[in-house]
VOKOLMAR-361642 format. One record per residue: residue in three letters; x, y, z of N, C-alpha, C, O, CB in turn. Coordinates in steps of 0.02 Angstrom, whole numbers, padded with zeros to 5 digits, always signed. Glycine has a CB too. Layout:
<nodes>
ALAXYZXYZXYZXYZXYZ ...
</nodes>
This chain:
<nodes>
UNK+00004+00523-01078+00032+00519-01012-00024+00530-00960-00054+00584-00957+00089+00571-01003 UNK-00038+00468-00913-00088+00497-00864-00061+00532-00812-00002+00522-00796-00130+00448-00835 UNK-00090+00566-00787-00076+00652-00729-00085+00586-00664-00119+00537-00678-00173+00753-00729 UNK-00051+00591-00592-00080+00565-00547-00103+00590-00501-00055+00611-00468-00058+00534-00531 UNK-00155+00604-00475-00192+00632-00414-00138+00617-00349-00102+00568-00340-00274+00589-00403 UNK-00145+00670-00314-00104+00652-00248-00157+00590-00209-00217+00594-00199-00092+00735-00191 UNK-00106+00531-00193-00158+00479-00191-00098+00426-00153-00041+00431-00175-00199+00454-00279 UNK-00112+00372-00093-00098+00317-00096-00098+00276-00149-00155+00266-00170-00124+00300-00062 UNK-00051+00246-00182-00074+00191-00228-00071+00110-00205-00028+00087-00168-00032+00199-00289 UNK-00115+00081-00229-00112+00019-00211-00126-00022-00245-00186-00032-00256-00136+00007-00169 UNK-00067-00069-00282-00061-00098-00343-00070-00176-00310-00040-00199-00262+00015-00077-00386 UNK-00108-00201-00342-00134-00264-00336-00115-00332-00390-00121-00316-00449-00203-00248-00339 UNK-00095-00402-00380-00118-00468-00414-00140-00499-00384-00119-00498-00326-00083-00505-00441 UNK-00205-00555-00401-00242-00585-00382-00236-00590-00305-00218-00635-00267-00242-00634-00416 UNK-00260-00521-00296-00259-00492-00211-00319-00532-00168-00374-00531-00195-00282-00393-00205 UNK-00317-00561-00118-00407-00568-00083-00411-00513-00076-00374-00464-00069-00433-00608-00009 UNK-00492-00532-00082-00535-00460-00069-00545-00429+00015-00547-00373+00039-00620-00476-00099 UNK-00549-00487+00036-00530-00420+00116-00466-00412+00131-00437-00387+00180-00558-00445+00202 UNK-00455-00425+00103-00350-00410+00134-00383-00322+00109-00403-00281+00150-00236-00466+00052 UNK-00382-00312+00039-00375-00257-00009-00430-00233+00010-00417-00174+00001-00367-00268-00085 UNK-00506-00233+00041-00537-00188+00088-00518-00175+00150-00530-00118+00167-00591-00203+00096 UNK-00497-00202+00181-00466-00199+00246-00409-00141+00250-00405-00103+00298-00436-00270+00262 UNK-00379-00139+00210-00312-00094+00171-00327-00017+00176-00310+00034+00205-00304-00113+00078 UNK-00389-00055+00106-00399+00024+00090-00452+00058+00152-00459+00119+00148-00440+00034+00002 UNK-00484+00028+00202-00522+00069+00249-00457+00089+00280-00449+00150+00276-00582+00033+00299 UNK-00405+00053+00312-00361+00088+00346-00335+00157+00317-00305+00190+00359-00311+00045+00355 UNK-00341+00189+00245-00317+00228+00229-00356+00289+00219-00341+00349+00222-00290+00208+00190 UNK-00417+00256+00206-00501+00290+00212-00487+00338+00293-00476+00399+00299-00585+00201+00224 UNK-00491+00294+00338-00493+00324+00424-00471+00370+00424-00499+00420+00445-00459+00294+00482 UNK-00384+00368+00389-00341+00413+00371-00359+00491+00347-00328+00541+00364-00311+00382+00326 UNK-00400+00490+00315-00418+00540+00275-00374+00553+00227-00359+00611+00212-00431+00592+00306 UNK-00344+00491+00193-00301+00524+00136-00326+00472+00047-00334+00411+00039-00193+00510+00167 UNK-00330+00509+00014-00351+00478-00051-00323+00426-00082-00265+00442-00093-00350+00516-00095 UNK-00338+00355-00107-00299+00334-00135-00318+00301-00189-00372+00325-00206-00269+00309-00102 UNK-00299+00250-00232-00312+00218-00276-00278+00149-00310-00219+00141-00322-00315+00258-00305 UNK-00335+00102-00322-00313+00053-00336-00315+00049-00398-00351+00078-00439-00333+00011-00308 UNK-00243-00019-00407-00245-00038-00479-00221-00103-00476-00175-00122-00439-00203+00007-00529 UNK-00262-00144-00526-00245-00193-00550-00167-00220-00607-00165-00213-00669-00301-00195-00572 UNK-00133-00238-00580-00069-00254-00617-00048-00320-00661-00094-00359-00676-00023-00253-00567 UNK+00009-00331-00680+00035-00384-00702+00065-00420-00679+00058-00480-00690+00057-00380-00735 UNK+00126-00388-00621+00154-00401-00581+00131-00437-00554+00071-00446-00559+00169-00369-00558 UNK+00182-00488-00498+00132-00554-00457+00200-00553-00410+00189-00595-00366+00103-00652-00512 UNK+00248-00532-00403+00310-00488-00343+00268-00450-00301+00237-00400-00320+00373-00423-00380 UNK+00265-00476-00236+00249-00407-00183+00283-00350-00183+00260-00295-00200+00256-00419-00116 UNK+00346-00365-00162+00420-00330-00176+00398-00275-00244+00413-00216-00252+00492-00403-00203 UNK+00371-00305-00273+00409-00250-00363+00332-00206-00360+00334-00151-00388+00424-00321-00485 UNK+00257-00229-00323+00213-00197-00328+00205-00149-00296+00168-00104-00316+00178-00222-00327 UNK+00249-00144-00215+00240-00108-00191+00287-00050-00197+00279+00009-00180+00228-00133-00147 UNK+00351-00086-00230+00406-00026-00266+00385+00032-00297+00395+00092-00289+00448-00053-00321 UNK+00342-00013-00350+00305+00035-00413+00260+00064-00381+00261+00126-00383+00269-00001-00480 UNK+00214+00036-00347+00166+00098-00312+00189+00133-00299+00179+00182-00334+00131+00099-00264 UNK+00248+00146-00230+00263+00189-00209+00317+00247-00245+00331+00303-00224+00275+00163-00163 UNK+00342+00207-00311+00369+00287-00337+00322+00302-00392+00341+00348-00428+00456+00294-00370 UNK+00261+00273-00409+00234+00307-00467+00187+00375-00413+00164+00423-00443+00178+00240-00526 UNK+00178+00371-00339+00120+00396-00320+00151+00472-00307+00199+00486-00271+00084+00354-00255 UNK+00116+00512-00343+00131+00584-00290+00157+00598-00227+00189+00647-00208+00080+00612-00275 UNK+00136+00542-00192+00119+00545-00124+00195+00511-00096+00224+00527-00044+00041+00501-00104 UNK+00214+00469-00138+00278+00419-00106+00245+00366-00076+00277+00314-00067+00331+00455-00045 UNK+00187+00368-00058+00181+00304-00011+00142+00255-00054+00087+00272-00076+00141+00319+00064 UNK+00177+00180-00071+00128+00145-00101+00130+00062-00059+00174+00048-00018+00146+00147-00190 UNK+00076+00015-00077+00047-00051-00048+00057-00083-00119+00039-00064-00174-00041-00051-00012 UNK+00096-00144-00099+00085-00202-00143+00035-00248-00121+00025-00239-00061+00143-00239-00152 UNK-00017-00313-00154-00040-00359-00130-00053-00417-00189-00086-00406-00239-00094-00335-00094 UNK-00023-00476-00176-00006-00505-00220-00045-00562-00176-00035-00570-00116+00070-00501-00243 UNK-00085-00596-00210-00134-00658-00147-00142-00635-00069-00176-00589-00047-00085-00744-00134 UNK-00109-00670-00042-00113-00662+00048-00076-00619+00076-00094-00597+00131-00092-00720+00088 UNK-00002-00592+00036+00053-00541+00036+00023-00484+00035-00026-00470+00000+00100-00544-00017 UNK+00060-00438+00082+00066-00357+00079+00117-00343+00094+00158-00368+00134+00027-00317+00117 UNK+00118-00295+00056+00184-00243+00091+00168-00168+00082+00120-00150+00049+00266-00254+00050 UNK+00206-00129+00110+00184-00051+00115+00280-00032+00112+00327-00061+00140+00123-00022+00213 UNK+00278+00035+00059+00352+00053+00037+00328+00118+00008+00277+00143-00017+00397-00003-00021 UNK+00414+00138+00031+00419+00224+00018+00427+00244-00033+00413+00198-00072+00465+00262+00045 UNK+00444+00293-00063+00478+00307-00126+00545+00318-00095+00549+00345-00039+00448+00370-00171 UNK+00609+00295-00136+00660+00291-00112+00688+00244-00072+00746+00251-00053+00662+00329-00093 UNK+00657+00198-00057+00674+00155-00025+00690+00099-00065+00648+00081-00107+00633+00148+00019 UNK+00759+00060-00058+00780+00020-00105+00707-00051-00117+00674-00070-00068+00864-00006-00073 UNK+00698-00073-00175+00665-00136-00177+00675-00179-00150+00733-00200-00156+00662-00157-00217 UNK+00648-00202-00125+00633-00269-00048+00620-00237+00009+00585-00263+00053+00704-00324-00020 UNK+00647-00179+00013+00653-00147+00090+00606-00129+00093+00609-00070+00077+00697-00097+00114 UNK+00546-00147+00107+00483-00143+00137+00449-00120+00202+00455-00164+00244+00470-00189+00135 UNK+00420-00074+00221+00420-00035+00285+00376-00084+00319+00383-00100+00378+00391+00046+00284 UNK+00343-00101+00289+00312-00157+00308+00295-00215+00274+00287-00205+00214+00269-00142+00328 UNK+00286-00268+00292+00264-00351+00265+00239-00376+00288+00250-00367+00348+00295-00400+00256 UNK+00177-00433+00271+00126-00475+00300+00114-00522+00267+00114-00519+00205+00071-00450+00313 UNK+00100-00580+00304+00084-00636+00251+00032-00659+00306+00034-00672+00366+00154-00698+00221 UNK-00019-00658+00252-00101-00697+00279-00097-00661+00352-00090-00684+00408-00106-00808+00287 UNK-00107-00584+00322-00116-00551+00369-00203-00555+00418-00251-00572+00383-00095-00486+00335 UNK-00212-00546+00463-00287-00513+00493-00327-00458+00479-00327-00434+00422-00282-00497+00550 UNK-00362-00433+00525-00414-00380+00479-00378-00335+00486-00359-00301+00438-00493-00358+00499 UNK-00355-00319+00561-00317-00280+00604-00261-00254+00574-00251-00197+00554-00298-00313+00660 UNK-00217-00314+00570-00149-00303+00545-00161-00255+00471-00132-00201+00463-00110-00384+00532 UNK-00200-00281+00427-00228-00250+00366-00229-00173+00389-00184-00133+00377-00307-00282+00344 UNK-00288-00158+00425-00318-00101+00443-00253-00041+00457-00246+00018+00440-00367-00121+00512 UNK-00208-00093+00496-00156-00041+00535-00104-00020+00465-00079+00036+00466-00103-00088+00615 UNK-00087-00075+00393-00069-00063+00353-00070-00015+00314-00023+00021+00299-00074-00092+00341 UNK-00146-00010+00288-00172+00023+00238-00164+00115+00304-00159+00169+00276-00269-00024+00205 UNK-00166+00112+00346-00183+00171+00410-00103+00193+00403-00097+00253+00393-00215+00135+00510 UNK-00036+00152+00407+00009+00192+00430+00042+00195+00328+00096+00225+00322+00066+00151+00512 UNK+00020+00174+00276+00026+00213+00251+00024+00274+00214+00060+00300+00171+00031+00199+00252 UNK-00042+00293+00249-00077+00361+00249-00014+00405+00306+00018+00455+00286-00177+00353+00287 UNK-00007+00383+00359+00015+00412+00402+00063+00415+00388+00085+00468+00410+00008+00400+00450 UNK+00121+00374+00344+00185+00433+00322+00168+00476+00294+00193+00530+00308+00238+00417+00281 UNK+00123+00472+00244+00116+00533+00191+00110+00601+00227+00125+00657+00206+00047+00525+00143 UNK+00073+00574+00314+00043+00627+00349+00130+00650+00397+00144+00707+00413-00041+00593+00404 UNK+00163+00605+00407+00225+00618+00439+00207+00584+00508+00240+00592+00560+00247+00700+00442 UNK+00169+00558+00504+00134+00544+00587+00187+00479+00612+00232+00449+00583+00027+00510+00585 UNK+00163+00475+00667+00167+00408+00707+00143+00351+00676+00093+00365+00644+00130+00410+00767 UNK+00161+00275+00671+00144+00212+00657+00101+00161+00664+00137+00113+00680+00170+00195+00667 UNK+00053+00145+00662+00022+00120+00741+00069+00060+00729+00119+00060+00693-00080+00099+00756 UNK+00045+00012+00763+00077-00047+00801+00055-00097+00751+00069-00156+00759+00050-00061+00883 
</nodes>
């Protein structure tokens, strides 16, 4: 059984690579830890499900090609706090940032 670090998770399929840097600096800024993983899955929906209830933290990122999403633990599957398709750097940035910032209880950015 692996132990999980209190951590963002952010479960990935054939993700682009700046979507999934872009992400993870937003969560970096944050100051909160996280970690990626490579999956099987190819559902935004089901990656960001599983992230978010496998993580300590509750808060997990799916990215499936150009797709993101960011989801709680507890939050039914599909219901996505957030979604993007062929998102920007920005939009990325603010992704990977507000889901640090639930973990933190904070405000959203925009």
């Amino acid at each position: 059984m692996m132990m999980n670090k209190p951590s963002v998770f952010v479960y990935i399929c054939d993700a682009r690579t700046d979507l999934l840097q872009e992400i993870c600096a937003g969560i970096e800024e944050e100051g909160v830890p996280y970690e990626v993983r490579e999956m099987p899955m190819q559902d935004v929906d089901a990656l960001a499900y599983a992230a978010a209830e496998e993580s300590v933290l509750g808060s997990g990122i799916g990215i499936a090609g150009e797709t993101a999403a960011m989801q709680l633990r507890k939050i039914p599957k599909g219901q996505n706090i957030f979604k993007i398709v062929q998102p920007g750097r920005e939009q990325c940035r603010a992704l990977g940032a507000n889901s640090a910032r639930a973990v933190k209880r904070q405000k959203f950015k925009i």
